[in-house]
Structures are given as structure tokens and as C-alpha cells.
C-alpha positions as CSV (number, residue, x, y, z in Angstrom):
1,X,255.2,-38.5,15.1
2,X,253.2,-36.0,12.7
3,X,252.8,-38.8,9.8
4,X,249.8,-37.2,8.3
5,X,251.7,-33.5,8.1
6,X,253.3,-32.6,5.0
7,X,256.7,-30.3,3.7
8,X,257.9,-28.7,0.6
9,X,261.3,-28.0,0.3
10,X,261.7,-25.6,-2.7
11,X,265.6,-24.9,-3.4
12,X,267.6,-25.2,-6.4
13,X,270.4,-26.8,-4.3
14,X,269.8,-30.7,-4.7
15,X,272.4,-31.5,-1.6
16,X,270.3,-28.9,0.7
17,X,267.2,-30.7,-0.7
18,X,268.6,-34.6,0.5
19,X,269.9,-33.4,4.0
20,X,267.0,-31.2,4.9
21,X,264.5,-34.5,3.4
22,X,266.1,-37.1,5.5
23,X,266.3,-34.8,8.7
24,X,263.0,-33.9,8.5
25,X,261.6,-37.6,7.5
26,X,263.1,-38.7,10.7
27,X,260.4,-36.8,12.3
28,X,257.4,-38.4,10.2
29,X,257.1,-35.5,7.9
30,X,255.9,-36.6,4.7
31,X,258.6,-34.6,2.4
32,X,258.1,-33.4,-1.4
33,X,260.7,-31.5,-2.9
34,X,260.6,-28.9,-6.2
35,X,263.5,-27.2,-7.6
36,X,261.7,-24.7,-9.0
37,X,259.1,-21.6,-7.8
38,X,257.0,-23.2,-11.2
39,X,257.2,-26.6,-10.5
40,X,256.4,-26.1,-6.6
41,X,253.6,-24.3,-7.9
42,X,252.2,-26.9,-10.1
43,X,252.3,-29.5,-7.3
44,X,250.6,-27.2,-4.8
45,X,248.0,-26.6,-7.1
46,X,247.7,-30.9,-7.3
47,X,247.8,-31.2,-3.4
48,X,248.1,-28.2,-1.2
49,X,250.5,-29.3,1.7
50,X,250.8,-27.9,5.0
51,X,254.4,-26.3,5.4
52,X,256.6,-24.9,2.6
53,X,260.1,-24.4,3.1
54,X,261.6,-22.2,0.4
55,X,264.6,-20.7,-0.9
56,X,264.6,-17.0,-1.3
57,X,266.8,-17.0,-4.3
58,X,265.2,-19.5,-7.4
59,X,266.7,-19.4,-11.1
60,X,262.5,-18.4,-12.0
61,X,261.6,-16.2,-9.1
62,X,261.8,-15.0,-5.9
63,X,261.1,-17.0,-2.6
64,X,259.7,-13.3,-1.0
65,X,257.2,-12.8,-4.2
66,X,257.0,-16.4,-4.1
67,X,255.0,-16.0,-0.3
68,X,253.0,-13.2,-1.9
69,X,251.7,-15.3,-4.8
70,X,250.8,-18.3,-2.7
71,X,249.2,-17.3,0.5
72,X,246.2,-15.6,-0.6
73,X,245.7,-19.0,-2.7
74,X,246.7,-21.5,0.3
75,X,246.3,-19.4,3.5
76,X,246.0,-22.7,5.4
77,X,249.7,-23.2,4.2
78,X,252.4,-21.9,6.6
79,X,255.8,-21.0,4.6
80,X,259.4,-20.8,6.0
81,X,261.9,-19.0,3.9
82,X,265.5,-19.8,3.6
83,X,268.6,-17.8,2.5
84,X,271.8,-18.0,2.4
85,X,272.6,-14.1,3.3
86,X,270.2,-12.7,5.9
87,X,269.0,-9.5,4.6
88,X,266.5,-7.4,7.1
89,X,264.6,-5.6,3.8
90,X,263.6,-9.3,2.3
91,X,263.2,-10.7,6.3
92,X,260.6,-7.6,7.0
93,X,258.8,-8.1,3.6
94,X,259.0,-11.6,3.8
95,X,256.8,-11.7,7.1
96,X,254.6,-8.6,5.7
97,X,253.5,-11.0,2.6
98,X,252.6,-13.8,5.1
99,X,255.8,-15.8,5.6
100,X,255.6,-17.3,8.8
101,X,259.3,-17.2,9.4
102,X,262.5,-16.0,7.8
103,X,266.1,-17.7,8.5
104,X,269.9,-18.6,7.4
105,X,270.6,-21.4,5.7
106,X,273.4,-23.7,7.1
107,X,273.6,-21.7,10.6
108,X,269.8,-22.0,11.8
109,X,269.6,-26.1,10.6
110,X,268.9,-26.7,14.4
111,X,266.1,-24.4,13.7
112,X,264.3,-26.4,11.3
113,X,262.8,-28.9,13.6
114,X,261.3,-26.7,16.1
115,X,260.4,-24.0,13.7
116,X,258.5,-26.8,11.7
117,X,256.6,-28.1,14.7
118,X,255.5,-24.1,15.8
119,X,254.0,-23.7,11.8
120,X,252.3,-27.4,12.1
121,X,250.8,-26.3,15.1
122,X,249.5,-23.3,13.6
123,X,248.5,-24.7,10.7
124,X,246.4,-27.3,12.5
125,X,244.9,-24.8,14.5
126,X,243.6,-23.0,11.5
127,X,242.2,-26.4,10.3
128,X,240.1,-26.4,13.5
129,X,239.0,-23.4,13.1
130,X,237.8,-23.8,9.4
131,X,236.1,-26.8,10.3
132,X,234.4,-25.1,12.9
133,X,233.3,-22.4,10.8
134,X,232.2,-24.7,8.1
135,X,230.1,-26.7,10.7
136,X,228.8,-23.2,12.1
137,X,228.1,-22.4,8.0
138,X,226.0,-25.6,7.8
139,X,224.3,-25.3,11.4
140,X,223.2,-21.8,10.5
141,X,222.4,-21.9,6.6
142,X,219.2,-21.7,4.7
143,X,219.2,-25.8,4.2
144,X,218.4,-25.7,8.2
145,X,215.3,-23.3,8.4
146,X,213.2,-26.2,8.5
147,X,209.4,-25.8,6.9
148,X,207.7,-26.8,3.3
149,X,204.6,-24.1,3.8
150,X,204.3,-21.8,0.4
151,X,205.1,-18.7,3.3
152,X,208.3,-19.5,4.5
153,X,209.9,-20.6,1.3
154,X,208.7,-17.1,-0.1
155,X,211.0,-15.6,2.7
156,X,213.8,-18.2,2.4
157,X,213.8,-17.6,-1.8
158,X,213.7,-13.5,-0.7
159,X,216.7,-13.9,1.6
160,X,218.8,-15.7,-0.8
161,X,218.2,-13.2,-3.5
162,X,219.6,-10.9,-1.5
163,X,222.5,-12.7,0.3
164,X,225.0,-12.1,-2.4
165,X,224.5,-8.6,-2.5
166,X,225.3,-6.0,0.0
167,X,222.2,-4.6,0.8
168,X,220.8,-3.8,4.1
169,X,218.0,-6.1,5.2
170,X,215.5,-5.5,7.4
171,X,213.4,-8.5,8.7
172,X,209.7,-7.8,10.0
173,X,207.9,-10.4,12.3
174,X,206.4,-11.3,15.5
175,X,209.0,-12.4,18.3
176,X,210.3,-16.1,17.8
177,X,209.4,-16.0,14.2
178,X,212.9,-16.8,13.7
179,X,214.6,-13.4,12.7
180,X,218.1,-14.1,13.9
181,X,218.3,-17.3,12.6
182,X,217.9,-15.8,8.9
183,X,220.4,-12.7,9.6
184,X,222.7,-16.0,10.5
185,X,222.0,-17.8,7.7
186,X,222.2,-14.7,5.0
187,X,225.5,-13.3,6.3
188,X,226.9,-16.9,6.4
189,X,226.1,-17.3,2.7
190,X,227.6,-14.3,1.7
191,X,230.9,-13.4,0.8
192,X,231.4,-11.8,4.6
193,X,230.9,-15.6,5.7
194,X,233.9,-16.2,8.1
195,X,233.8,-12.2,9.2
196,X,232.7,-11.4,12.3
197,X,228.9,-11.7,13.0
198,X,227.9,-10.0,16.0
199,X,223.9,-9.4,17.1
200,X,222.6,-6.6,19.6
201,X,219.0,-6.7,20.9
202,X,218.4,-2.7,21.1
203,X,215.7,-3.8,23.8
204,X,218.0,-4.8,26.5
205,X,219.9,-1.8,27.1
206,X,219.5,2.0,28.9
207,X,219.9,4.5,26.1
208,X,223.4,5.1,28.1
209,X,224.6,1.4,28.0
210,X,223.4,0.6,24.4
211,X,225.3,3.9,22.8
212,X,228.3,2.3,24.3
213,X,228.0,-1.0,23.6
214,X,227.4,0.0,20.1
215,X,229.9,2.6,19.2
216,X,232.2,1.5,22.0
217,X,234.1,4.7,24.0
218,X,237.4,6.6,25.1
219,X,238.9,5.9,28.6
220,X,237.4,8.5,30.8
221,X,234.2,9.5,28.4
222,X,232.3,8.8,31.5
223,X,232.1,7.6,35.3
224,X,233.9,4.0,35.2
225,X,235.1,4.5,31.3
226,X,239.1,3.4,33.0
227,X,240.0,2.5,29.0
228,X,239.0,2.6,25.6
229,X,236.2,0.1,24.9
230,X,235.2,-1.2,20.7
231,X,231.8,-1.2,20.5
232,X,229.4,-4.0,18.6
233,X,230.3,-2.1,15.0
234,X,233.6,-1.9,15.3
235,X,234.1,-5.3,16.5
236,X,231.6,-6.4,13.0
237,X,234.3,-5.0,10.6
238,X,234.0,-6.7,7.6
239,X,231.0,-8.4,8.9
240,X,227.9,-8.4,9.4
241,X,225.8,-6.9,12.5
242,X,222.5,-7.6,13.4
243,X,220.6,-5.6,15.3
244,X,217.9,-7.1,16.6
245,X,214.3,-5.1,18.0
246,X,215.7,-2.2,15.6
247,X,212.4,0.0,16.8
248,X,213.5,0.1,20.0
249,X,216.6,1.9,20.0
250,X,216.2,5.4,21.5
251,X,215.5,8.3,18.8
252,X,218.7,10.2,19.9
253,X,221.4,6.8,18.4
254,X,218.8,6.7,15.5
255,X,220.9,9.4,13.7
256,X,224.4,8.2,14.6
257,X,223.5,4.4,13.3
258,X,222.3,6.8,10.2
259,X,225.3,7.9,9.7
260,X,227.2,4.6,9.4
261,X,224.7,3.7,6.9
262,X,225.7,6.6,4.9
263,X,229.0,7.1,5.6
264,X,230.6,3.7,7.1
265,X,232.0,6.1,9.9
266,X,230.6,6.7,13.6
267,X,232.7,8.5,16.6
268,X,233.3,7.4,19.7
269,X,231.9,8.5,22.9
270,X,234.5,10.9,23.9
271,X,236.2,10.9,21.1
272,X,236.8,13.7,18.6
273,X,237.5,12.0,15.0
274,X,235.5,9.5,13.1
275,X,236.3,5.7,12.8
276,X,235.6,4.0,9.6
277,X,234.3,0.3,9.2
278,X,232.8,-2.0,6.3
279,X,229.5,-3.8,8.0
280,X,226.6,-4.5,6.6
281,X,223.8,-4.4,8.9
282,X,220.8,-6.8,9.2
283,X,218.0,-5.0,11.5
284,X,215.0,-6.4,12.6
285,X,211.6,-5.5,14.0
286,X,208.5,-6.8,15.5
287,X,207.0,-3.5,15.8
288,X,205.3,-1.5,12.1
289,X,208.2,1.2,11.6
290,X,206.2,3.3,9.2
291,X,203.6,4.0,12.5
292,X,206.3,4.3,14.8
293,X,207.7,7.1,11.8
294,X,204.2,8.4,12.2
295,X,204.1,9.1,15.4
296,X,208.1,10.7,15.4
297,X,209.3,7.7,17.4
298,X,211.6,6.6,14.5
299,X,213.3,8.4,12.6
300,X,211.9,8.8,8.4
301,X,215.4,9.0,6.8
302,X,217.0,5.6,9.0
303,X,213.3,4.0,8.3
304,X,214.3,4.3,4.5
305,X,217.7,3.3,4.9
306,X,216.9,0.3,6.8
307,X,214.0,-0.6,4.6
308,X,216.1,-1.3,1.4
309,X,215.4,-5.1,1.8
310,X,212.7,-6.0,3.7
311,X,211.6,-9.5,4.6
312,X,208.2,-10.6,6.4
313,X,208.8,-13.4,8.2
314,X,205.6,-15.8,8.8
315,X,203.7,-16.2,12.3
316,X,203.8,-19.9,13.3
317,X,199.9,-20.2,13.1
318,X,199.8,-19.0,10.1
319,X,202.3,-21.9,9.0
320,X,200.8,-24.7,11.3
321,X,201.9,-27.3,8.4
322,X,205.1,-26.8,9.3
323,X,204.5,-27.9,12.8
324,X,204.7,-31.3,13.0
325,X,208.5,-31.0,11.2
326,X,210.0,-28.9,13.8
327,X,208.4,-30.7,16.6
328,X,210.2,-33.4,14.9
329,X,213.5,-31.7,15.2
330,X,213.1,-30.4,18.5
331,X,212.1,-33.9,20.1
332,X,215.1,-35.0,18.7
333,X,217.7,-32.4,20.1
334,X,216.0,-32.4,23.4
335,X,215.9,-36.7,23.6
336,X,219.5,-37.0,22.6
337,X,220.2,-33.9,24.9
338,X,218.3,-35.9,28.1
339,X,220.0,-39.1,26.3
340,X,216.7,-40.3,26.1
341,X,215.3,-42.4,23.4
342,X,211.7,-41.0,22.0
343,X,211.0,-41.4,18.8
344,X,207.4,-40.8,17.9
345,X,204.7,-38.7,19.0
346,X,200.9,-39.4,19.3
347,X,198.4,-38.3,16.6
348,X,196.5,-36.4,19.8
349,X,199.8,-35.1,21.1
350,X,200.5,-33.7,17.2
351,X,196.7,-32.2,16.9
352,X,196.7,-30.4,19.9
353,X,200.1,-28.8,18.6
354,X,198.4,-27.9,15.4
355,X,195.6,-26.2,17.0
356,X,197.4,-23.7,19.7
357,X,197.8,-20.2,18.6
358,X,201.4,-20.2,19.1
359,X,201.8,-16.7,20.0
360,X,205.1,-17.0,21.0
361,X,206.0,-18.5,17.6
362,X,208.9,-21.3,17.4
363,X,210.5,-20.1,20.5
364,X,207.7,-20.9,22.4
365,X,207.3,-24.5,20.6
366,X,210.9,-24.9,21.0
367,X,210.1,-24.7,25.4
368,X,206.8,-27.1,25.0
369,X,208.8,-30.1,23.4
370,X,211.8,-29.5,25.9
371,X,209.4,-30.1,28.6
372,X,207.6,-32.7,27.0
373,X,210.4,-34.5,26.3
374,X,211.4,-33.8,30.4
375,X,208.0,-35.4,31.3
376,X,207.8,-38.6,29.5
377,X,208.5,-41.7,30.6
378,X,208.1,-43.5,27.2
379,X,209.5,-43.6,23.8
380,X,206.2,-41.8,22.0
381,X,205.2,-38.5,23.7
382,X,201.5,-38.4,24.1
383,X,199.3,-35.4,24.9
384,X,199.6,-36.1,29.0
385,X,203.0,-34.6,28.5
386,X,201.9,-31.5,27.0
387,X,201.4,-28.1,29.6
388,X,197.2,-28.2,30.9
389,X,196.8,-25.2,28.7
390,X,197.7,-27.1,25.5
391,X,195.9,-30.1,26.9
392,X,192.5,-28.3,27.0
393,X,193.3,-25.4,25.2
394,X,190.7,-23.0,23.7
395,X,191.7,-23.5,19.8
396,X,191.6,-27.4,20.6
397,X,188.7,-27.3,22.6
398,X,186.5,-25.1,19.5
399,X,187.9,-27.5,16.9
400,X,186.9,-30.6,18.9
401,X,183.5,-28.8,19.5
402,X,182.8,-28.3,15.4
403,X,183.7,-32.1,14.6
404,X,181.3,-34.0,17.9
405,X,178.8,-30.6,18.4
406,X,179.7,-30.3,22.0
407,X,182.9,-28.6,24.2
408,X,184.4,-32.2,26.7
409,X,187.6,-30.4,27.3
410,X,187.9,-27.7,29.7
411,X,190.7,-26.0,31.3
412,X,189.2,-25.8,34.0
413,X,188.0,-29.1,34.2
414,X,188.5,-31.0,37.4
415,X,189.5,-34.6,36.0
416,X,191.8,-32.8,33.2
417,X,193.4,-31.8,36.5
418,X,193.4,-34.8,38.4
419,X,195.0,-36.7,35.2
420,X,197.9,-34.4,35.0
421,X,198.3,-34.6,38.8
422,X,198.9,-38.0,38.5
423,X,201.0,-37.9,35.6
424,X,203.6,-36.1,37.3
425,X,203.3,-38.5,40.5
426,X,204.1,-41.5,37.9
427,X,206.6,-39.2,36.6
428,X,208.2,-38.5,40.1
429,X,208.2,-42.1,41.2
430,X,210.0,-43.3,37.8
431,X,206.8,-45.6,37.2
432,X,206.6,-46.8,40.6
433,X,202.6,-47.5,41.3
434,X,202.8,-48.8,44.7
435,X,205.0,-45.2,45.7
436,X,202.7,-43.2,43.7
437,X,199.9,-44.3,45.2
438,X,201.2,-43.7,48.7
439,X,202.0,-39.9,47.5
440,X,198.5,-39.9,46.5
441,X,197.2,-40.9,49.3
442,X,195.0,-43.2,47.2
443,X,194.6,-47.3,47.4
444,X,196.5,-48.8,44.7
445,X,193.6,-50.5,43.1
446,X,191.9,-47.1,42.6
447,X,195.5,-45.5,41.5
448,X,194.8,-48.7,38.3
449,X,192.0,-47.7,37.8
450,X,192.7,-44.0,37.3
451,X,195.6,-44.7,35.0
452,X,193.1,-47.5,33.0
453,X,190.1,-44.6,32.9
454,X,192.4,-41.5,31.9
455,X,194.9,-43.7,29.9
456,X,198.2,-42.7,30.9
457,X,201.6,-43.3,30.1
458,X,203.4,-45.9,32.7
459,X,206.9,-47.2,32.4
């Protein structure tokens, strides 16, 4: 049964309209019917419905116009035309304006059925895949880059400024600052949302390998080139690509990516003619272009062309309000992940976030909660399952010095090593004391009494 699908039959013939209702009711179709191109029009415009089966010939219109009108308006909506002559021209038009099929009335009725069911399956495929897309659109917009600090909503207000347009952007920041997640979240708020989105980090590849996987080749360019191969900007057609560690893409590629930029063409390795694309390109950089132009390691004319847009994207120390917010968000992805339930974390646990240096930005805040969440054994993660370094790190150490006049955490500090030791002996046994203390090697009186004197976390 397909109870929740739904047909409209568009034919002037009332008779043809009854038989082909009650055959297709009998398969839990919900049926409309319209007698008109007008009418059918009207009630599309009230509720869209999934599969239209229409009469070529109308007293207002064509059913072959009729598909060219509609789909761009519906393109979720599959449409079957019917005719009473079969006429190749209108059959090869037909399926050029979107029709998904074409038949004879009265001789294809044992058609209908099965040619119904192959359009309902197609239409519900492209329902999936719109959902999908609108989940992807929601994971991966500007309401998700998480933060209140004055810095980063400067460079979220800057990217949606330019989103609409079709400017090139180029995003500057430290590594893990977050650079592909705003090239995600500004192509999928522009019109090119749904396009192709594809992302390239110019660091990963031998000048060799990343001309290729760029511009894509002709069988037998090269040694193991057996057939022709799209490259990263072809595939991106009508999309966006993002190309990621932009300064370090080898000074010889720097003038063919130029030349898409001005042109919207590139040529293949081995090949002989240009091929033309429509992609708007996203680069990012941690490195200071204008030096690396200085010192002829990037090229002055692609630095300009590149630099249209630019966007500075903020170091997490230099947004440590933020911190507690995404360490928020991360515990709970990573608890639900584990299918753990955590809820809170410490006031310690949170102050020793805010005082790292966080050199490796949110990527590297991302990895701490993951394995903090992996370590503990309670519902509030407390500062016994953050790594030593964060536990006695220098930042925390030189803030805790100013507020009591004197350093009592050291990293090298051989209780603040103990106390994690046994940590992760709790940890291993799941809690048990009697276990742990045998791992130890320790009496279990003195294994209480270290978990009473450093305080830690037992199940």
C-alpha cells in the first residue's frame, strides 16, 4: 500500500479520468483529478503532489509544455504523459523537459501500475535526499558555529555578508580555528547550496598527485593514467571548492588555479583544449600570503585574486569565553557517542580549560573532551580526567601562582603523577578498589586513603 503517495490525472476525458481513479485507488494511491492544464495548476500550486499523470492534448494547453512549465516549480514531482497517438518528436521532447515517461493511452493501461510505482520510488528517493541536504544545511550553517565572543561574531557577520554574493573568499587563521567549517557554512547558505561542495588540503599531496587531483587528466598523460580522471574542479561545477592550506600549493599550479579565476577554464593534464566550469572557490591559509608573495613563494597576481574577501578567523585563546560553550557541545556528542550519561563538568575541570594556550585551537579541544569523556567514570567530568599537561599546565600553574603567591602545581610533580596513575587504575578496574589495589600493589586501606587525600572520582 502507498496510502501517503499521491496522483493527478489531468485529461479532458471524464471516462479515462474514473477508470484510471478506481484502478489506481485499488493500489492506495490517493487520486485528484483536473480537467484542465489551469485547473491542475491551481491545485498544485494548493498541494504539490507526487505523480502527475497528464494528457498531452488539453482544450488550454499542451501536456509537453505543460512538463516544461511545472518541473522547474515542482522538481520533486515526477509526471507521466499520456496520448492517444504516440508521436516520437512530442515523446523526445517530452523526456527532454523532465517527463519521466511518455506512453499510449488505452494500449499501455497495464503500464500504469508499474510505471507509477518506478516514479514513486523516485520521487521518494529525491525526498531523502532533500532531507538529507536540509539536515546537512542545518548541521553546517552559521546558526552552528557556536561562540558569543565580540571576535567571532565579527567573522560570522563578515561571512554572511558575503555568502550571497559570488566572491572569492579567502579565510586566514591558525590550524583548527575552524576554516572549513565556515567555507561549509557560506557555500551552504548561498544560492550554490545543494551543488557540489568539494575541499582539497593543498598540504597533503606531491606537486604530481595534487595537479591531478585538481584538474583531473587524460588516459595515458602519465605512467598508470589507464583512463580519463575529473579532477576536484570539475567535479565542484556549479559549486563551491574549498581549498584548504592555499599557501602551500607548489608555485608552478599557482598560475593554472589563476587561470580558472580569471577565465572559469583549466586543461587537463594531457589534454589539448580547455574545459569550462562555474565554481566559486573558498581558499584558506594559516600561513601570511603577502610574506610568502615577498619572498616569490606565492604568486602576487593569484595573492590578489584570492584576497577579494578575506576573513580572520580568531585563535581560541584569544576567545577563551567561548570555551566553556563548546566544551559543552563536545561533552555532549562524545557522551551520547560512548552512550554515556555526563552532564556537568567541575568549576576546576572548566578553569583549567580556560587557562591552556590552546595552540591547536578547537581541534585540539575537540581531542581533550573525547578523552575526557573516555576516562570518567561519573556523570560530572572533573579535572582528574583532563591529560597531566592540562592538569598542571604552565598557564594554570602562573594564574594559580598570582591569586595564592606561590606555584603547588607542577608537571613534574610526583603526587600529580601518582593521582593520575591511580585514576586510570580506578578507571581500568570499572571502580573496583579491592582489584585496583592489587594492580597497585598497595593495601587497600592505603589505596582509601589515596583516593580520600587526592579526591578522586570512584564509581
Amino acid at each position: 500500500m502507498v496510502s501517503s503517495a499521491s496522483v493527478l490525472i489531468v485529461d479532458d476525458e471524464e471516462k479515462l479520468r474514473i477508470l484510471l481513479k478506481r484502478i489506481i485507488s485499488l493500489e492506495g494511491f490517493k487520486v485528484s483529478e483536473a480537467n484542465t492544464i489551469k485547473t491542475a495548476t491551481r491545485m498544485l500550486e494548493k498541494e504539490p503532489v507526487d505523480i502527475i499523470l497528464c494528457d498531452v492534448k488539453l482544450p488550454d494547453g499542451n501536456g509537453v509544455d505543460f512538463v516544461k512549465e511545472i518541473k522547474p516549480r515542482f522538481p520533486s514531482t515526477e509526471i507521466i504523459l499520456l496520448t492517444a497517438y504516440g508521436n516520437i518528436a512530442d515523446g523526445v521532447q517530452a523526456m527532454k523537459n523532465g517527463a519521466f515517461d511518455y506512453i499510449t493511452k488505452g494500449d499501455d493501461n497495464e503500464k500504469i501500475i508499474p510505471l507509477l510505482s518506478s516514479a514513486l520510488e523516485k520521487v521518494q528517493l529525491q525526498k531523502r535526499v532533500d532531507q538529507l541536504q536540509e539536515q546537512v544545511g542545518k548541521r553546517y550553517g552559521f546558526e552552528n558555529i557556536l561562540g558569543h565572543s565580540k571576535v567571532i561574531r565579527e567573522a560570522i557577520e563578515l561571512a554572511k555578508k558575503v555568502t550571497p554574493t559570488q566572491a572569492t573568499v579567502l579565510l586566514l587563521g591558525e590550524t583548527g580555528t575552524g576554516k572549513e567549517v565556515f567555507a561549509q557554512a557560506i557555500h551552504n547558505g548561498s544560492k550554490r547550496s545543494g551543488k557540489p561542495f568539494m575541499a582539497l588540503n593543498c598540504s597533503s599531496f606531491s606537486k604530481e598527485l595534487l595537479e591531478s587531483e585538481l584538474f583531473g587528466h587524460k588516459a595515458g598523460a602519465f605512467t598508470g593514467a589507464a583512463k580519463d580522471k575529473r579532477g576536484l574542479i570539475e567535479e565542484a561545477d556549479t559549486g563551491t571548492l574549498f581549498l584548504d592550506e592555499i599557501g602551500e600549493m607548489p608555485f608552478e599550479l599557482q598560475s593554472k588555479l589563476l587561470r580558472v579565476l580569471e577565465t572559469n577554464e583549466f586543461i587537463k593534464v594531457g589534454d589539448t583544449k580547455p574545459t569550462r566550469v562555474d565554481v566559486r572557490v573558498i581558499a584558506a591559509t594559516n600561513r601570511d600570503l603577502q610574506e610568502e608573495v615577498k619572498d616569490g613563494k606565492f604568486r602576487e597576481d593569484l595573492f590578489y585574486r584570492l584576497n577579494v574577501f578575506n576573513i580572520s578567523l580568531p585563535a581560541l585563546r584569544n576567545r577563551k569565553e567561548d570555551i566553556p560553550l563548546l566544551a559543552d557541545f563536545f561533552m555532549q556528542i562524545f557522551a551520547r557517542k560512548a552512550g554515556r550519561r555526563i552532564d556537568a563538568m567541575s568549576g576546576e575541570f572548566l578553569e583549567h580549560l580556560q587557562h591552556h594556550e590552546w595552540k591547536g585551537n578547537i581541534r585540539e579541544l575537540k581531542n581533550v573532551m573525547e578523552r575526557a569523556v573516555i576516562l570518567s567514570i561519573t556523570n560530572e567530568l572533573t579535572v582528574n580526567n583532563l591529560p597531566l599537561e592540562l592538569q598542571s599546565g604552565a598557564g594554570y600553574s602562573r594564574a594559580k601562582q598570582g591569586e595564592s603567591g606561590s606555584n603547588t602545581l607542577s608537571a613534574f610533580d610526583l603526587a600529580s603523577a601518582e593521582k593520575l596513575h591511580i585514576q586510570r587504575v580506578l578507571i581500568h578496574t570499572k571502580g573496583n578498589k579491592t582489584e585496583a589495589a592489587r594492580l597497585l600493589n598497595i593495601g587497600l586501606t592505603t589505596l582509601y586513603r589515596k583516593i580520600d587525600e587526592y579526591g578522586l572520582a570512584t564509581i
